[in-house]
C-alpha positions in Angstrom: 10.6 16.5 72.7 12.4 18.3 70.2 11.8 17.6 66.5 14.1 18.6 63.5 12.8 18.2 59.8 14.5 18.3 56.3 12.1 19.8 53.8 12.5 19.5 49.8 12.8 22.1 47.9 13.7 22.8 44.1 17.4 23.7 43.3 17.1 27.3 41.4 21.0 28.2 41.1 24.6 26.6 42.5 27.3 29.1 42.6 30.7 29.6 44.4 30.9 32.0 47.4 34.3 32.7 48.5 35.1 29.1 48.8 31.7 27.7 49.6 29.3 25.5 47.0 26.7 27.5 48.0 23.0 27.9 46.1 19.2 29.5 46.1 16.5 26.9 46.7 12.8 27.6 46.4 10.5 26.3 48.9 7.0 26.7 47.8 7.6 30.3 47.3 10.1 31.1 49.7 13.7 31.6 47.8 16.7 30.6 50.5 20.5 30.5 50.0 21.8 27.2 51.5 25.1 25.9 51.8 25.6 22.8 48.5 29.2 21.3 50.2 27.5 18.1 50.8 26.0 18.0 47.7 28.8 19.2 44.9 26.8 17.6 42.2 23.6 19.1 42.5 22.4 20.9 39.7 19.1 23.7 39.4 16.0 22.0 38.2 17.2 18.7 40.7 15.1 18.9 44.3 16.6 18.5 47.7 16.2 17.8 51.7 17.2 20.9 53.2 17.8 21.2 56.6 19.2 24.1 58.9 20.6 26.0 56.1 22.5 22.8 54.9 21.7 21.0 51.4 21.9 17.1 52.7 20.5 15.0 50.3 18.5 14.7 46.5 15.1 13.3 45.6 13.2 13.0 43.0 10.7 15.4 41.7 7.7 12.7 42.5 9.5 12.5 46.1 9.4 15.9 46.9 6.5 16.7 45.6 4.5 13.7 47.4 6.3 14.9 51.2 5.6 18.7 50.3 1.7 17.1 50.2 1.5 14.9 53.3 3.3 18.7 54.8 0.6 20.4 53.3 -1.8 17.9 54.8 -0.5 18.0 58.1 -0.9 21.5 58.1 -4.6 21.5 57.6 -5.1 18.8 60.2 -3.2 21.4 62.7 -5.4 23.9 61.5 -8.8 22.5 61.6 -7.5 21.5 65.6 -7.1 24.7 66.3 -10.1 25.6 65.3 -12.0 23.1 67.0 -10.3 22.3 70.2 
């Protein structure tokens, strides 16, 4: 099985590139550039579900930041099964 995810992440800049909405997002540290077509009106400050490179949708700050959490939760749980097989 193959699974694809859209993470949030905060909006830092928008900006034209050649003829592209394109932007720099921050995801917990980590600065991308991802394409904005879909979303023309999104704005820095906002957050956003990013996924392959591609901006696809805005969510609240209280949104993001709660699935950024259950991530970060799932990420332990991984962890503390590797540890203890």
């Amino acid at each position: 099985m193959i699974m694809c995810l859209g993470v949030p992440c905060k909006i830092l800049e928008v900006y034209k590139k050649d003829t592209l909405m394109m932007g720099k997002v921050d995801f917990g540290g980590a600065i991308r550039e991802v394409c904005f077509e879909t979303l023309p009106d999104a704005v820095p400050g906002e957050y956003a579900i990013v996924h392959v490179g591609f901006a696809i949708s805005k969510l609240t700050e209280e949104e993001a930041l709660d699935t950024l959490g259950l991530l970060d939760e799932m990420n332990e749980l991984a962890n503390q099964q590797d540890q203890n097989p």
